[in-house]
N, C-alpha and C positions, 0 to 999 in steps of 0.2 A: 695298716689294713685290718688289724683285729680289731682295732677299735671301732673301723667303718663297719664290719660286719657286725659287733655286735649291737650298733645302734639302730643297724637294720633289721636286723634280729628283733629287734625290742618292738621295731614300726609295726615290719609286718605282723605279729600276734595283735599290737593295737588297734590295728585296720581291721585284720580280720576276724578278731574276739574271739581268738578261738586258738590252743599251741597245735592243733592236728592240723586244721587249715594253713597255718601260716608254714610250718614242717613239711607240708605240703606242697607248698608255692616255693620255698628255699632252696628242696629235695635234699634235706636231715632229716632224722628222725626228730620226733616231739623231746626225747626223754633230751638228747642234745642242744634241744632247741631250748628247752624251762633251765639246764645247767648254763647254758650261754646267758641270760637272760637275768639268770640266780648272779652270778660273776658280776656283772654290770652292776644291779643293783648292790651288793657289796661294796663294791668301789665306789660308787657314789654315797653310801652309807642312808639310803632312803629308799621304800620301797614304790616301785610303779606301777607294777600291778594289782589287784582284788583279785583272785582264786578260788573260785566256787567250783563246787562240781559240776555244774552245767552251764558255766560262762567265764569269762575274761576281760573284767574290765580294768581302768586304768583311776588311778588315784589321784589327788589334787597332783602330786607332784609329777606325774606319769604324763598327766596331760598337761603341766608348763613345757616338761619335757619334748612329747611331740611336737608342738608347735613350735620350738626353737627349732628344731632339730630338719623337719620334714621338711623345708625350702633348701637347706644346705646339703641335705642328703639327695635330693632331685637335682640338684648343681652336680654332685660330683659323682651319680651316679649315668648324667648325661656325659660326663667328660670324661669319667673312662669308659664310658661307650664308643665313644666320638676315637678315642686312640686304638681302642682294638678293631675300628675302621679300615684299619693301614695294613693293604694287602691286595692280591691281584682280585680275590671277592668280596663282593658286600656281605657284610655279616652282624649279627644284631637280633637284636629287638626294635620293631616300630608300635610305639604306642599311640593309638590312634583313637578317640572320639568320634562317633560315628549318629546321625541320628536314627531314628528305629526303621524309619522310611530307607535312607539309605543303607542300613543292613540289609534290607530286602531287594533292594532294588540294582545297588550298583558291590556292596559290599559279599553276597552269598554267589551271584552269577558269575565272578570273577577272581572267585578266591581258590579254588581248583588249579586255575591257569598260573596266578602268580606264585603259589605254594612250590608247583613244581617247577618253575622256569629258575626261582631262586631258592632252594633249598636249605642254604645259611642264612636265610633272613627267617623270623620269627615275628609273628604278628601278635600284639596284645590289645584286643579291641573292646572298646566300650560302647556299649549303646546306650544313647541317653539324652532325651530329647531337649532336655536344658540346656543352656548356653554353659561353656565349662573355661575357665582358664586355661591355656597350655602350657603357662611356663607355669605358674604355679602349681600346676598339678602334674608338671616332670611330663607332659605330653610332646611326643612329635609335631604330630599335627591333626587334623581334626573335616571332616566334609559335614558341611551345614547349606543349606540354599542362600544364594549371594546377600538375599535382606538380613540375615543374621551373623553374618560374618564380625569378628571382634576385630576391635582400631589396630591399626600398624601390623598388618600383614601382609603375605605374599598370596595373593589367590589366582589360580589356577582353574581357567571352566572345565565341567566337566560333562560331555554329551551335547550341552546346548542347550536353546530354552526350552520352558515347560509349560504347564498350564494346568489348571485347576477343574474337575469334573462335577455336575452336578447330574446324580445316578439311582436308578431306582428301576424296578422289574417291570416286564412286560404285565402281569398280572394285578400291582398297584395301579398302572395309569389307566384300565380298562375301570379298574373300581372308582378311581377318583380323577382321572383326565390328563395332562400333561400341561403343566404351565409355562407359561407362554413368557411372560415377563418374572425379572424376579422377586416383585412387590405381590405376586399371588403366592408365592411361598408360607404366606400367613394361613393360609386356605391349605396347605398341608401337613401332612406329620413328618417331620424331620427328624432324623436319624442324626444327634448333634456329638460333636467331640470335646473332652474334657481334657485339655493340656495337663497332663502328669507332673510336668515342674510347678506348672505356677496354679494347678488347678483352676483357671481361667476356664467360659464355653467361650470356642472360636464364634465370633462373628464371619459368616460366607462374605467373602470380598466381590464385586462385580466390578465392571466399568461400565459406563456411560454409551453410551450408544452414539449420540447424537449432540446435536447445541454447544453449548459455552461448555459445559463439563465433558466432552467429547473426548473417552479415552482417563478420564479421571479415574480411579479408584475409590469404590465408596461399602460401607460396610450395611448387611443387615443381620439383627439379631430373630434365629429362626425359633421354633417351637415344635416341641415334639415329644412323644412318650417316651422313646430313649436315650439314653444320655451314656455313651461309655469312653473310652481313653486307651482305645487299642483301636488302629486301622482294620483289621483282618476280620473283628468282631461286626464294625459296621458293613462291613461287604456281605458277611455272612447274613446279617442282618436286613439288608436293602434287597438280597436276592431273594429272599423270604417273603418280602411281599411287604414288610414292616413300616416302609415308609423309604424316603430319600436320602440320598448321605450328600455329602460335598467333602472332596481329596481331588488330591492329586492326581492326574491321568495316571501315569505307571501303576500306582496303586488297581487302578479299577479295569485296564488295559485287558489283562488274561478275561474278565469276565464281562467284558461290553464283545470282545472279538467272539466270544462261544456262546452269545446271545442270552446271557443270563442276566441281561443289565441290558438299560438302553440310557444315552446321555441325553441330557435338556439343554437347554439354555445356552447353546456353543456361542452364541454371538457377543453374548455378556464375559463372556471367558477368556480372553487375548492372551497370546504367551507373555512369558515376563520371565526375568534370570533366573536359571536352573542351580545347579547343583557346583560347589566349589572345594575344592581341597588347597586347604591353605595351611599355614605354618610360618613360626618369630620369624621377621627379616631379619632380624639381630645375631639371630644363629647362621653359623657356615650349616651350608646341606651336606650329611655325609650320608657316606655308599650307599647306604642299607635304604634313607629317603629318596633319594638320586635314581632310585631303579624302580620305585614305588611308584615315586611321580611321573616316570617316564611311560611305567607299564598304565597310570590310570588313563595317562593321555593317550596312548595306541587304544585302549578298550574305549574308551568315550568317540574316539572319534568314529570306529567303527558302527556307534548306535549311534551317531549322529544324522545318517540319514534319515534312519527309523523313525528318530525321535522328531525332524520336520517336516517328515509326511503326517506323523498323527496331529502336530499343532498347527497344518495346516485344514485338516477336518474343517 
């Protein structure tokens, strides 16, 4: 076990580039945390870290290091998790992937309730709207909307389906009109989003209305003076007067109900799969997930009515 600790010892300051951060994350101090750290590299008779005054980085051999090491160490730090499971409570750490929509949305309104219902359970959340490994990156499990879901998992719905808003202020449509199809979108300023992972602009998705393509999904590429990669910024933006955005209902929901938004286009915008917490089938589910999954499924279902009255709009 000393030797587990000090290879974690070694991770974390890598991860985090920093001995106060990772001393931090451990709860040692720094000055224990560089002697832990000194020891190893001893033993191994090669150094792993670079030590400057204002950073921490890792050295050729530091970084063969990590990478050997960070898969084995997410092995066996799941597995003595998984044993100090065994007991009348769940207890733990759940490390969870989250995207930015869903921290906002099903992640902040329900994290109150679960904190206190399980008090030995400990949550370590990432937000992050790229697609993320779970085993490889020592994760539990992970809520993405059903189109993004990774191969050979167990997924679980969560609320029910959703749908996509196309939204802009009572004061832009007086200036510039409300369109009607969504091939006149050319004819407005679009408020567009820039995907943070892969720095892609979204194409707005619609469907078909009518004929042979009836119910198809088809993409257009919009145009506009602004361009950002935060949801919250184009809302701020579209009530402004700026121009139109297109998200997700929940997103725009608090500000079309207090009239600061009105939506277009509802007929082009059909529900489609919502929101999933999935996680390995490979792995047995222990306690600390077992109450996770349980408690996301009582709170989904409770906004499940919510949630088919608005995509019934």
């Amino acid at each position: 076990m000393r030797d587990h600790y000090a290879l974690r010892a070694f991770r974390a300051v890598a991860e985090y580039g920093s001995f106060t951060r990772a001393a931090a994350a451990l709860e040692v101090t720094p000055s224990a945390l560089s002697q832990t750290v000194q020891q190893l590299e001893g033993q191994l008779g090669t150094r792993l870290l670079q030590r400057t005054t204002r950073r921490v980085g890792l050295t050729e051999a530091g970084q063969e290091m990590l990478q050997r090491i960070a898969p084995a160490l997410n092995e066996l730090d799941v597995a003595l998790d998984a044993i100090r499971q065994h007991g009348d409570r769940p207890r733990g750490t759940i490390r969870l992937t989250v995207a930015s929509v869903v921290s906002r949305a099903i992640i902040e309104p329900m994290l109150g309730e679960f904190m206190a219902r399980w008090p030995d359970v400990q949550l370590d959340i990432r937000v992050e709207d790229g697609l993320t490994d779970l085993v490889a990156e020592g994760l539990d499990a992970g809520i993405r909307l059903g189109e993004r879901l990774q191969r050979d998992m167990v997924a679980i719905p969560i609320g029910g389906p959703m749908r996509a808003v196309v939204v802009g202020s009572s004061d832009y449509f007086k200036r510039h009109g409300y369109p009607k199809e969504p091939k006149e979108l050319q004819r407005h300023n679009c408020i567009r989003h820039r995907f943070a992972s892969s720095g892609a602009i979204y194409r707005w998705e619609f469907a078909h209305r009518s004929g042979q393509q009836k119910g198809r999904w088809y993409e257009i590429a919009v145009d506009g003076s602004l361009t950002v990669n935060d949801v919250p910024l184009a809302l701020r933006a579209a009530e402004a007067g700026i121009g139109l955005t297109c998200m997700l209902e929940i997103s725009a929901r608090a500000a079309i109900d207090a009239g600061r938004l009105e939506s277009v286009l509802g007929p082009w915008l059909p529900p489609f799969d919502g929101f999933y917490l999935y996680y390995p089938s490979r792995f047995q589910v222990p306690p600390k997930l077992r109450v996770f999954i349980d408690f996301i499924r009582e709170w989904g279902a409770r906004d499940m009515n919510a949630s088919q009255q608005r995509v019934q709009r």
